[in-house]
N, CA, C and O of each residue as an XYZ file, in Angstrom:
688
protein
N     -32.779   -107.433    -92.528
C     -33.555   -106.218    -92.347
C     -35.001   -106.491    -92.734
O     -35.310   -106.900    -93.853
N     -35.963   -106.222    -91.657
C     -37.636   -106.365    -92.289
C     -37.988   -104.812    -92.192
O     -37.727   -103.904    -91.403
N     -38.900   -104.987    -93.692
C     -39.646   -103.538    -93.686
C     -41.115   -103.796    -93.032
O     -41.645   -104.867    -93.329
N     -41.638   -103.137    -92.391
C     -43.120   -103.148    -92.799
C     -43.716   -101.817    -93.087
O     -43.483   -100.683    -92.670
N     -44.611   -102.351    -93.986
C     -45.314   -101.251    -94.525
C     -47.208   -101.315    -93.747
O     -47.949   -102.281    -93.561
N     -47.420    -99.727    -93.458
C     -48.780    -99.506    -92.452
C     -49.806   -100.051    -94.092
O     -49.215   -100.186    -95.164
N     -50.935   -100.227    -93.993
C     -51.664   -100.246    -95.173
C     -52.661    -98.716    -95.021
O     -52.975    -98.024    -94.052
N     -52.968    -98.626    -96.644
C     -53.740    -97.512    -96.863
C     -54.992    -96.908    -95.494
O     -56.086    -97.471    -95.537
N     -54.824    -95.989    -94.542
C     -55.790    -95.888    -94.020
C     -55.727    -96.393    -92.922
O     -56.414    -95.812    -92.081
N     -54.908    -97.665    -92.411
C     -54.564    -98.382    -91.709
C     -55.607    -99.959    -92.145
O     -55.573   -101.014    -91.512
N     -56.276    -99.729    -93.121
C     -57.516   -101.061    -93.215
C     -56.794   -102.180    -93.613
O     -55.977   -101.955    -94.506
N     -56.850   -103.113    -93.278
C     -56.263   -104.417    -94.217
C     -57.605   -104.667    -95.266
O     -58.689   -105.117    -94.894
N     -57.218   -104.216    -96.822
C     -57.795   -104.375    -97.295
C     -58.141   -105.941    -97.959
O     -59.240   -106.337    -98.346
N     -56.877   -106.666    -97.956
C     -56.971   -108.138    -98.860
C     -57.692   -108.560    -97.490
O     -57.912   -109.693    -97.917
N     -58.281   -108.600    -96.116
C     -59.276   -108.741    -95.470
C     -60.471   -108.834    -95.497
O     -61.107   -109.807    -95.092
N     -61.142   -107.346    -96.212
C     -61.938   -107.000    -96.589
C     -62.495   -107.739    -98.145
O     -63.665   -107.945    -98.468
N     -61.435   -107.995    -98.820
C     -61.845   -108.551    -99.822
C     -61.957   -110.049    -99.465
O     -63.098   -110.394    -99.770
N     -61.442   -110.823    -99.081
C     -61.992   -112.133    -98.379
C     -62.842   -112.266    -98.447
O     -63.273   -113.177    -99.155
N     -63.612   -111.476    -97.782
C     -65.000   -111.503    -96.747
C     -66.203   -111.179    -97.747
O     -67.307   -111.723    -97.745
N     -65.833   -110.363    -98.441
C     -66.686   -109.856   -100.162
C     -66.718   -111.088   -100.910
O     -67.798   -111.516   -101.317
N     -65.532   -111.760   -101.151
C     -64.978   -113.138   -101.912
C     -66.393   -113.896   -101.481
O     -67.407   -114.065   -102.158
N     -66.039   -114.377    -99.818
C     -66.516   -115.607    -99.050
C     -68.210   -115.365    -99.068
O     -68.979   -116.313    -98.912
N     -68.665   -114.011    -99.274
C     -70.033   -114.099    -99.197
C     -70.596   -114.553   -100.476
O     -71.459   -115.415   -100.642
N     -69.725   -113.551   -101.724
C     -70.077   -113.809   -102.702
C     -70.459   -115.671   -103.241
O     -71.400   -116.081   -103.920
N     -69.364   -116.406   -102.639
C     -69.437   -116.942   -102.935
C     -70.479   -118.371   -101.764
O     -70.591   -119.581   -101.964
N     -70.932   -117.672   -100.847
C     -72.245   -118.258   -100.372
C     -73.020   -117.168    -99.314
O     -72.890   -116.771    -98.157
N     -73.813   -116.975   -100.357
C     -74.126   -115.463    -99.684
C     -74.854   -115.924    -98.137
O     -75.286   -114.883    -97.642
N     -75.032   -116.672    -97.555
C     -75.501   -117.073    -96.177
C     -75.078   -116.648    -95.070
O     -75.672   -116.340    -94.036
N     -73.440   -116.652    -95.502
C     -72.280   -116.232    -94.643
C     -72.670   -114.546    -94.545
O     -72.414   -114.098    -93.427
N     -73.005   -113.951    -95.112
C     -73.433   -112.743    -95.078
C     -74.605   -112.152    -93.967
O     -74.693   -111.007    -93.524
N     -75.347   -113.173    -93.718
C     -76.638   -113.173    -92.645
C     -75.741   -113.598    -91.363
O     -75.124   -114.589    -90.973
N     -76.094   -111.938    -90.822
C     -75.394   -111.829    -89.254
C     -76.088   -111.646    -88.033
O     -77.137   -111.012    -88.151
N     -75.782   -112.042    -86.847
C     -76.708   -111.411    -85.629
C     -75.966   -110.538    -84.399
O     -75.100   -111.231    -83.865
N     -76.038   -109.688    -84.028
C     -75.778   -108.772    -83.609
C     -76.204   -108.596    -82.359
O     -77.344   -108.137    -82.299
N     -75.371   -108.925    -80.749
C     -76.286   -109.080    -80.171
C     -75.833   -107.957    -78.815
O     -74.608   -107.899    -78.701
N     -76.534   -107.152    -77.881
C     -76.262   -106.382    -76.869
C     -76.687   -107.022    -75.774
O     -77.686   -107.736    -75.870
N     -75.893   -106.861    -74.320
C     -76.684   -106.971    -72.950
C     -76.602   -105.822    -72.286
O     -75.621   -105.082    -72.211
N     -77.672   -105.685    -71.797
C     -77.745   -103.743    -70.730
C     -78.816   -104.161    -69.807
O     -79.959   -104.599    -69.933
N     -77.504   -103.670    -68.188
C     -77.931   -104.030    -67.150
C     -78.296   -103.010    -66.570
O     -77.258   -102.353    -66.638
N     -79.280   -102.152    -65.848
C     -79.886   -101.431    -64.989
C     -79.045   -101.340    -63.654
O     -79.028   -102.209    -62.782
N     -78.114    -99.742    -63.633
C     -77.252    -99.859    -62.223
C     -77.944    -99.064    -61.299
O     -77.920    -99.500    -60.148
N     -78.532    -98.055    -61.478
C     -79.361    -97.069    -60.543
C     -79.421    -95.961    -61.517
O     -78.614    -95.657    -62.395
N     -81.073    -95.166    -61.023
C     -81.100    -94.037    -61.161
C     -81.568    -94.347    -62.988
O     -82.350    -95.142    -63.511
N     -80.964    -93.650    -63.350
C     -81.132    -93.247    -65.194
C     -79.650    -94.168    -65.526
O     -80.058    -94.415    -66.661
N     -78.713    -94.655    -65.502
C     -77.313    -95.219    -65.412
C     -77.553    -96.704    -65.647
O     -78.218    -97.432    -64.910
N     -76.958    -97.044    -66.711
C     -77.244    -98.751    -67.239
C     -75.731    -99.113    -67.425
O     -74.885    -98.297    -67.060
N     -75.461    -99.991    -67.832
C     -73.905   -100.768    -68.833
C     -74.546   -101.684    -69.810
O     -75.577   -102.345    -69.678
N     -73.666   -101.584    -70.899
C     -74.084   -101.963    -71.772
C     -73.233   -102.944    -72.347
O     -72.337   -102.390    -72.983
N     -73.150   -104.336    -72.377
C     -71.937   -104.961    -72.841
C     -72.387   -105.853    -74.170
O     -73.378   -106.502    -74.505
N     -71.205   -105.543    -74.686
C     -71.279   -105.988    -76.204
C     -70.099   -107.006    -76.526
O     -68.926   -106.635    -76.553
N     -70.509   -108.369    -76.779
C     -69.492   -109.142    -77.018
C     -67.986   -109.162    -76.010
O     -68.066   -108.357    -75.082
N     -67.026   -109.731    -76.046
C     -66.150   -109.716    -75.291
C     -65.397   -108.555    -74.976
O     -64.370   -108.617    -74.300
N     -66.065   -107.024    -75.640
C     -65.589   -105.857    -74.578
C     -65.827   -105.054    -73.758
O     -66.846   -105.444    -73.187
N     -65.451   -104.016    -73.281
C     -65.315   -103.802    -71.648
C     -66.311   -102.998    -71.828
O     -66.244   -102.096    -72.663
N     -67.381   -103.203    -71.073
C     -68.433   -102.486    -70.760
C     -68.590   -101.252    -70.691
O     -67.702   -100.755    -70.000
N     -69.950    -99.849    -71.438
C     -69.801    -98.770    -71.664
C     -70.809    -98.427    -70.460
O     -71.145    -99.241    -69.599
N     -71.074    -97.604    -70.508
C     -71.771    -96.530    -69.613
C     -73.011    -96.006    -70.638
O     -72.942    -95.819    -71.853
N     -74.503    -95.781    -69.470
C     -75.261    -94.627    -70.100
C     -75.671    -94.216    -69.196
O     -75.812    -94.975    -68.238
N     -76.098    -92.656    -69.070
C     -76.706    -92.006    -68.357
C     -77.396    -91.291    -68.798
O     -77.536    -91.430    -70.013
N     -78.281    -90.050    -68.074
C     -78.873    -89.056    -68.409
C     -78.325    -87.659    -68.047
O     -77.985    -87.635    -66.864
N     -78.169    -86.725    -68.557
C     -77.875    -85.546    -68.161
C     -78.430    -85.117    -67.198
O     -79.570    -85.533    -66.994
N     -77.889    -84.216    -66.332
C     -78.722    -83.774    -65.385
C     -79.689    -83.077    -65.212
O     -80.135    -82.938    -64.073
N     -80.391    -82.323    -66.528
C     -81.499    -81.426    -66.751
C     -82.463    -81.944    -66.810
O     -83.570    -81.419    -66.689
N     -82.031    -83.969    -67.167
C     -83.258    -84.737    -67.577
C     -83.297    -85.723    -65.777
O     -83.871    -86.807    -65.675
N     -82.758    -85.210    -64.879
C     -82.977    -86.015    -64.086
C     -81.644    -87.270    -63.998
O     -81.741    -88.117    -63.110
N     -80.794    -87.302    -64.674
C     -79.399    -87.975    -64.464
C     -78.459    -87.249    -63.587
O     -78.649    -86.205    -62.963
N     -77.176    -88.165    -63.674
C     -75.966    -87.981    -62.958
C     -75.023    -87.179    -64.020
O     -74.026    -86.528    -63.708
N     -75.405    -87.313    -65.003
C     -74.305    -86.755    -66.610
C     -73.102    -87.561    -66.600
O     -72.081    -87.060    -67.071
N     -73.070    -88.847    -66.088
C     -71.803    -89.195    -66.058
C     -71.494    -89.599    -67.081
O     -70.276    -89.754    -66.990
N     -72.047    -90.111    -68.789
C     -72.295    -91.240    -69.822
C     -73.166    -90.460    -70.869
O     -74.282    -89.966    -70.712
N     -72.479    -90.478    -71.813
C     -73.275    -90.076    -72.777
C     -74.963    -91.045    -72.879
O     -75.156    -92.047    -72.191
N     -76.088    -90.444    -73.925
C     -77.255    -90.868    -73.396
C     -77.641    -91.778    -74.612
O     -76.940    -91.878    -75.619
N     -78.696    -92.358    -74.436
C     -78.824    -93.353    -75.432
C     -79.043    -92.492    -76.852
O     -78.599    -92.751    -77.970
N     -79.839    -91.436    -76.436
C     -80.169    -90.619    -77.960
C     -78.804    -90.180    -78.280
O     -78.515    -90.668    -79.373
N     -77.876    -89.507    -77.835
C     -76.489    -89.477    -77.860
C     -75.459    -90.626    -78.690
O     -74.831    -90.356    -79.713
N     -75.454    -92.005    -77.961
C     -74.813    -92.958    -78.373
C     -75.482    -93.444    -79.671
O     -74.753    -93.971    -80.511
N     -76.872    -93.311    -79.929
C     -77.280    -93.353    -80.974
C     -77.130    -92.597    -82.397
O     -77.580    -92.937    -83.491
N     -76.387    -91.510    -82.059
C     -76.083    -91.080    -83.258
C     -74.844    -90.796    -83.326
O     -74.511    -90.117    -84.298
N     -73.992    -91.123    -82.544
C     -72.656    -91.703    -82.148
C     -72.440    -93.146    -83.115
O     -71.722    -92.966    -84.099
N     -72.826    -94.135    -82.985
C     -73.358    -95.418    -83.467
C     -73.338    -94.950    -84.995
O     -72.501    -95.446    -85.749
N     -74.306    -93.944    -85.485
C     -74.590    -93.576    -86.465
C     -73.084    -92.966    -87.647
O     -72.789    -93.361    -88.775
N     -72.380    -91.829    -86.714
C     -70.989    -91.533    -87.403
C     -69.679    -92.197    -87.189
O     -68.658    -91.826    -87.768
N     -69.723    -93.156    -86.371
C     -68.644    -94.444    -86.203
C     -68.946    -95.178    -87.513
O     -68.127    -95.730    -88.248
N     -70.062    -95.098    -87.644
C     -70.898    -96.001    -88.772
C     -70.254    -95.716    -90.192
O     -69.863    -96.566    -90.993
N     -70.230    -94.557    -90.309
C     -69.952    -93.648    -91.570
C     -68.991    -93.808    -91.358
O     -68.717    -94.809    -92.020
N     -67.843    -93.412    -90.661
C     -66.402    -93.286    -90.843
C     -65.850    -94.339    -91.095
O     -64.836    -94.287    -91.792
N     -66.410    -95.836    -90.537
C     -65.262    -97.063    -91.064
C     -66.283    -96.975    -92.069
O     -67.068    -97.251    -91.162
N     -67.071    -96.848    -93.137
C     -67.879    -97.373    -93.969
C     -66.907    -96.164    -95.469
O     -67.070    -96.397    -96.667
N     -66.031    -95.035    -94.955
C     -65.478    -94.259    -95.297
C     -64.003    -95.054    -95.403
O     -63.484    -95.226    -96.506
N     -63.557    -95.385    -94.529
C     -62.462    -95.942    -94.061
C     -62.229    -97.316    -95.263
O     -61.259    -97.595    -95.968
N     -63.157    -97.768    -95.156
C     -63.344    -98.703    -95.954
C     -63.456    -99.057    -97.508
O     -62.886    -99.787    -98.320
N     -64.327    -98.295    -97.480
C     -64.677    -97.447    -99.168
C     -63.432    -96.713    -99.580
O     -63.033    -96.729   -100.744
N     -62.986    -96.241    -98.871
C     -61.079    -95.333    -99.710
C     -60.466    -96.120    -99.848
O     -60.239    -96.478   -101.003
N     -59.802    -96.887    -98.619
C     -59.011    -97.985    -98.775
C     -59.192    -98.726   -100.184
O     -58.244    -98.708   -100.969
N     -60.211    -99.282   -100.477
C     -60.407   -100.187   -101.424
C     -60.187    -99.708   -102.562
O     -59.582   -100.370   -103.406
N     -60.685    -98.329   -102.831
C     -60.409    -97.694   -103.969
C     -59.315    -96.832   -104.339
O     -59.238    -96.095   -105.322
N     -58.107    -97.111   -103.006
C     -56.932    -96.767   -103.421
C     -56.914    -94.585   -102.773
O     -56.027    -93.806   -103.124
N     -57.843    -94.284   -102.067
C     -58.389    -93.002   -101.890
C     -57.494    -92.875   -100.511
O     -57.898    -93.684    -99.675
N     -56.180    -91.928    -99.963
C     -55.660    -91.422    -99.181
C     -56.807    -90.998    -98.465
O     -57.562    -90.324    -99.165
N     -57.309    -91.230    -96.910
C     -57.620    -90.171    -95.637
C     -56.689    -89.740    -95.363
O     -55.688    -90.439    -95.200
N     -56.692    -88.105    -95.180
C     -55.697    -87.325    -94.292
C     -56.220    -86.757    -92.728
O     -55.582    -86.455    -91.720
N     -57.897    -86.770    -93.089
C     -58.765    -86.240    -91.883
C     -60.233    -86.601    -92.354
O     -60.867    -86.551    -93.408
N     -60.465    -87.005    -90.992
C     -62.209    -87.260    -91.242
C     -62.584    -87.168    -89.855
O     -62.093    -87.729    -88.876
N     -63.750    -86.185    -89.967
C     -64.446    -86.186    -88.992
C     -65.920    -85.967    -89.389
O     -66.106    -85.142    -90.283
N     -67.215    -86.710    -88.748
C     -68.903    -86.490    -88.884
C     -69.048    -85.828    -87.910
O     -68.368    -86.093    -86.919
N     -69.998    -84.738    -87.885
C     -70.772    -83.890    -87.020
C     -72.285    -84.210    -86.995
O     -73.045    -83.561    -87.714
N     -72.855    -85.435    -85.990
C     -73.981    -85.466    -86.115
C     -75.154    -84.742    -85.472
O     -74.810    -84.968    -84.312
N     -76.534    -83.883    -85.314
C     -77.069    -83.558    -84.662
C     -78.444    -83.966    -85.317
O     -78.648    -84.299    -86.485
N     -79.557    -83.830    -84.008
C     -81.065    -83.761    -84.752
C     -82.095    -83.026    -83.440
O     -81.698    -82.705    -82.320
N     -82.902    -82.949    -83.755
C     -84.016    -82.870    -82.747
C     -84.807    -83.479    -82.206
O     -85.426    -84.263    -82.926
N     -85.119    -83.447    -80.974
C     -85.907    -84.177    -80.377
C     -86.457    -83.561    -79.343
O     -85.903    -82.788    -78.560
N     -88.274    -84.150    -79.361
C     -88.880    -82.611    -78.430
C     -89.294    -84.090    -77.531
O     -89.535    -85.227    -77.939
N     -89.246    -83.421    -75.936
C     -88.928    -84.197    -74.776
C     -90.606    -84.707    -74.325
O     -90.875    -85.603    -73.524
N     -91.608    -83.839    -75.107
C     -93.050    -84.096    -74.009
C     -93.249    -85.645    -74.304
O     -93.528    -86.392    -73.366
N     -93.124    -86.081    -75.449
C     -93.775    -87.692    -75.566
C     -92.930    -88.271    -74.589
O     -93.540    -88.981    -73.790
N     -91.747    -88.183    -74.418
C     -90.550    -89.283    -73.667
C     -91.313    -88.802    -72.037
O     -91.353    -89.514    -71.034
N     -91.556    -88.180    -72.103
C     -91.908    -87.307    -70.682
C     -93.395    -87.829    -70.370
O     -93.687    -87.773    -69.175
N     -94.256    -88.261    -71.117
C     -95.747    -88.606    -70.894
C     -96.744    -87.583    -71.418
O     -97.939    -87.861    -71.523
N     -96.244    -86.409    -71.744
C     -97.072    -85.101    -71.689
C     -97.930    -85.109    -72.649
O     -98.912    -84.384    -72.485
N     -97.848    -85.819    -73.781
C     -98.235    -85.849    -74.938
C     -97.883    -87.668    -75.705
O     -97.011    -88.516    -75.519
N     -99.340    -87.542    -76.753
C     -98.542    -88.448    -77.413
C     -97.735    -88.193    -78.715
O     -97.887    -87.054    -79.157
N     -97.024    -88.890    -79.328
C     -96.817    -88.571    -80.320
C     -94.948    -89.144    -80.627
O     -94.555    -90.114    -79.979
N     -94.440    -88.780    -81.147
C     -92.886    -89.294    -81.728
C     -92.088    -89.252    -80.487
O     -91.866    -88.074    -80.207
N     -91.528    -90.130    -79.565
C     -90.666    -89.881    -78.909
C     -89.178    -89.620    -79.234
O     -88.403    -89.067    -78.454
N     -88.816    -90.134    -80.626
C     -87.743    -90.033    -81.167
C     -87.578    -88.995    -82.103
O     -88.476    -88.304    -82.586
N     -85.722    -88.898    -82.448
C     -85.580    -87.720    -83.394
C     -86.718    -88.008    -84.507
O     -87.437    -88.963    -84.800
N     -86.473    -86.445    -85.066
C     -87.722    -85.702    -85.995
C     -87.085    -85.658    -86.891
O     -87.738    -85.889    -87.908
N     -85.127    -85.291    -87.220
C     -84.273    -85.428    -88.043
C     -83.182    -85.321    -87.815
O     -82.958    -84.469    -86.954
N     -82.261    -85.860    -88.240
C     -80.546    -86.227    -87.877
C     -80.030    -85.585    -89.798
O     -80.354    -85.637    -90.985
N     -78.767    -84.887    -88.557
C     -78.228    -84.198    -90.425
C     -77.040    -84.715    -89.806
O     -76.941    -84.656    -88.581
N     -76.014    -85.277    -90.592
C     -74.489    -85.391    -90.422
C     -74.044    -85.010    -91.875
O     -74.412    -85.260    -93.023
N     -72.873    -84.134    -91.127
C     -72.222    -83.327    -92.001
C     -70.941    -84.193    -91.624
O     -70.667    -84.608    -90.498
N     -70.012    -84.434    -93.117
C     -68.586    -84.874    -93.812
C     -68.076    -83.931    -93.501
O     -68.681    -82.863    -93.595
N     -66.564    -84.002    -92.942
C     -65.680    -83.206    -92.763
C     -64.370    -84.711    -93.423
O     -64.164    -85.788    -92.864
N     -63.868    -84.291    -94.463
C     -63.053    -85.530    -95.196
C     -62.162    -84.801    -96.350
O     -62.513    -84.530    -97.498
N     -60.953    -84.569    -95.738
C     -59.861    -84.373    -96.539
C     -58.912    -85.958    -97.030
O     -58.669    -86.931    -96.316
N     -58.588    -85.752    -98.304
C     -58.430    -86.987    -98.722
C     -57.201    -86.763   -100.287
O     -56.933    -85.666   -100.776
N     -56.939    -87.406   -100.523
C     -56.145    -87.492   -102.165
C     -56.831    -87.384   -103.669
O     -56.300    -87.428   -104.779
N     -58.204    -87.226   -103.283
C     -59.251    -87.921   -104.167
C     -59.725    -86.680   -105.096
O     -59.793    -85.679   -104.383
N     -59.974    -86.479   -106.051
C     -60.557    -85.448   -106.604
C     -62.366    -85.656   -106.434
O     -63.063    -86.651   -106.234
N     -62.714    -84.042   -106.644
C     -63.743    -84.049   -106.260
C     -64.965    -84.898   -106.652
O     -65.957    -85.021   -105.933
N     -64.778    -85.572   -108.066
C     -65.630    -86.956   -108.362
C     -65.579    -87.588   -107.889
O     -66.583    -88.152   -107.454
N     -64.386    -87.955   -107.627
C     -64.315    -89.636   -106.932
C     -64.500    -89.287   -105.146
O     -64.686    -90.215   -104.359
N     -64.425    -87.994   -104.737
C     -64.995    -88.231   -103.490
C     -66.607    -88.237   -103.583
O     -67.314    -88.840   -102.775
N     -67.097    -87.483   -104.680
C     -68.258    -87.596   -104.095
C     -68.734    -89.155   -104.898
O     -69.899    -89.390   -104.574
N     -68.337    -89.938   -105.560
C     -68.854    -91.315   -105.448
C     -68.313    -92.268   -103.937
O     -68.894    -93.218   -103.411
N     -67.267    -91.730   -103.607
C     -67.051    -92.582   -102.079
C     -68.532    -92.281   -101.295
O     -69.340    -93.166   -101.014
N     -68.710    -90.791   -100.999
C     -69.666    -90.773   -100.422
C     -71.214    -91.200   -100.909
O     -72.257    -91.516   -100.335
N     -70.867    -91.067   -101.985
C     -72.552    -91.664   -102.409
C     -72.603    -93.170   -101.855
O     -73.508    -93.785   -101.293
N     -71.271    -93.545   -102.227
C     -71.424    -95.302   -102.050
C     -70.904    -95.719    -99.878
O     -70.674    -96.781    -99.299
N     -70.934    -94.299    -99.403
C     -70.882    -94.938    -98.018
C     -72.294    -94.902    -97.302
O     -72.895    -95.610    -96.495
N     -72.594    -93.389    -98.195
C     -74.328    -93.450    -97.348
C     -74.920    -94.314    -98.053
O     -75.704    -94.836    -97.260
N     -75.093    -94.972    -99.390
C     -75.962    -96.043    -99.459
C     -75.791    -97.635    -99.171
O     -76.487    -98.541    -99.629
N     -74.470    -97.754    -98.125
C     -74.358    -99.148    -98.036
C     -74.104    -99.204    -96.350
O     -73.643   -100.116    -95.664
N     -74.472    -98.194    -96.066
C     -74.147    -98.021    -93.838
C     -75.120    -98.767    -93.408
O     -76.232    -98.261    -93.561
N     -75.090    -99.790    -92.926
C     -75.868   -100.785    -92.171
C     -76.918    -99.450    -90.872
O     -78.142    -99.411    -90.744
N     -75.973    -98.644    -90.206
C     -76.855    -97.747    -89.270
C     -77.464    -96.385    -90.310
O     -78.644    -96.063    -90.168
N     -76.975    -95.966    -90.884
C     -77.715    -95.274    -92.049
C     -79.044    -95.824    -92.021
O     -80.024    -95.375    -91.428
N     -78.913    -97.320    -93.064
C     -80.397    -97.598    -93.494
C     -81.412    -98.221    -92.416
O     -82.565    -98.540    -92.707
N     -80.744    -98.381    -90.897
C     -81.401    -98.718    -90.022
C     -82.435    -97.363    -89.348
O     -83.659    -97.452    -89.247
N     -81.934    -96.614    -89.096
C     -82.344    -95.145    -88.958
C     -83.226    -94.465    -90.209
O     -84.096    -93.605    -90.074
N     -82.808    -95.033    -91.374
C     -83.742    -94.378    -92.659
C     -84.856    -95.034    -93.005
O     -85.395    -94.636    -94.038
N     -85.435    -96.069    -92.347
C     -86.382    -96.759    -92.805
C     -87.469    -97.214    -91.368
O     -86.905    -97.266    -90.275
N     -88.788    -97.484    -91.418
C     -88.958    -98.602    -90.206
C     -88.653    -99.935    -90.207
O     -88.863   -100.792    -91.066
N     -88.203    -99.992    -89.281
C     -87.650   -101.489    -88.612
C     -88.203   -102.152    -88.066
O     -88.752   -101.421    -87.242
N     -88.702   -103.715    -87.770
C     -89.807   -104.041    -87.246
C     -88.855   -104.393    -85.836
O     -87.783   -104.955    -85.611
N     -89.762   -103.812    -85.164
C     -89.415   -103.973    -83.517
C     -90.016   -104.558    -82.414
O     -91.007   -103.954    -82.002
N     -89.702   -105.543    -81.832
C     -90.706   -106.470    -81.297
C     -89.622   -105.740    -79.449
O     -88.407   -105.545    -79.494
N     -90.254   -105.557    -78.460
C     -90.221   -105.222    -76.908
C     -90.709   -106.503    -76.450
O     -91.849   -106.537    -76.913
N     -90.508   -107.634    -75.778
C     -91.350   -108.089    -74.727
C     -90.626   -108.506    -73.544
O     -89.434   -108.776    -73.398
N     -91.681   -108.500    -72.661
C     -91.368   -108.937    -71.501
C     -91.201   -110.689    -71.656
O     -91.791   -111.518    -72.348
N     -89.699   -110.807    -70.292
C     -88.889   -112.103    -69.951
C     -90.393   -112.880    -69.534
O     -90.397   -114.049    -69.148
């Protein structure tokens, strides 16, 4: 007779600790590169392929002149942002032994269209992004709110979004 047992959360945590182990112990291994390709199909509509999986979709809504078929980059961008949080959640319980029963992020922000549009100069991007925790769990209310202290200060897209980033565009 074999048992198996699911792990906390579903995370393999002695995984996770490896990888904490293996940096610790040459932190080099820690310096990663991250890389996207996005091909231009028509119209406002790109694909976007990332490493060996199956290619996503973007579009524009149709108010902005799209097909609406694909969520939009400002969209997937803060999409990106609460995927971000949730394994960084996922992760952070697991380790500390913290039951998920439900988690869900609600992200939104603003963004005013004249700069993207030409009309004006000024910020083409959001002005502010709020995501709200929705996280039922085993945890009493201390120890959730140190999970969360310790997921928003260690989210790779968190502190990418919270800071400037130096960004280099050039042409092939």
């Amino acid at each position: 007779m074999t048992t198996s047992t699911i792990p906390l959360n579903d995370v393999n945590v002695e995984a996770v600790g490896a990888l904490v182990q293996a940096i610790q112990a040459e932190p080099t291994k820690g310096d990663t590169t991250w890389k996207a390709s996005v091909t231009w199909d028509a119209g406002f509509r790109t694909t976007t392929t990332i490493g060996g999986f199956p290619p996503f979709a973007t579009d524009e809504p149709e108010t902005l002149g799209g097909t609406n078929t694909a969520p939009n980059p400002v969209e997937q961008l803060i999409g990106a942002l609460g995927s971000c949080l949730a394994i960084g959640y996922a992760a952070n319980a697991s380790v500390a032994g913290i039951r998920i029963d439900d988690l869900r992020i609600d992200i939104e922000g603003e963004l005013n269209l004249e700069t993207f549009l030409g009309i004006r100069e000024g910020n083409a991007g959001y002005e502010t992004l709020r995501a709200t925790v929705h996280i039922v769990t085993d945890a009493d209310d201390a120890t959730l709110a140190e999970l969360h202290d310790k997921v928003v200060t260690t989210s790779p897209v968190g502190h990418t979004l919270s800071r400037a980033v130096p960004l280099t565009i050039e042409l092939a």
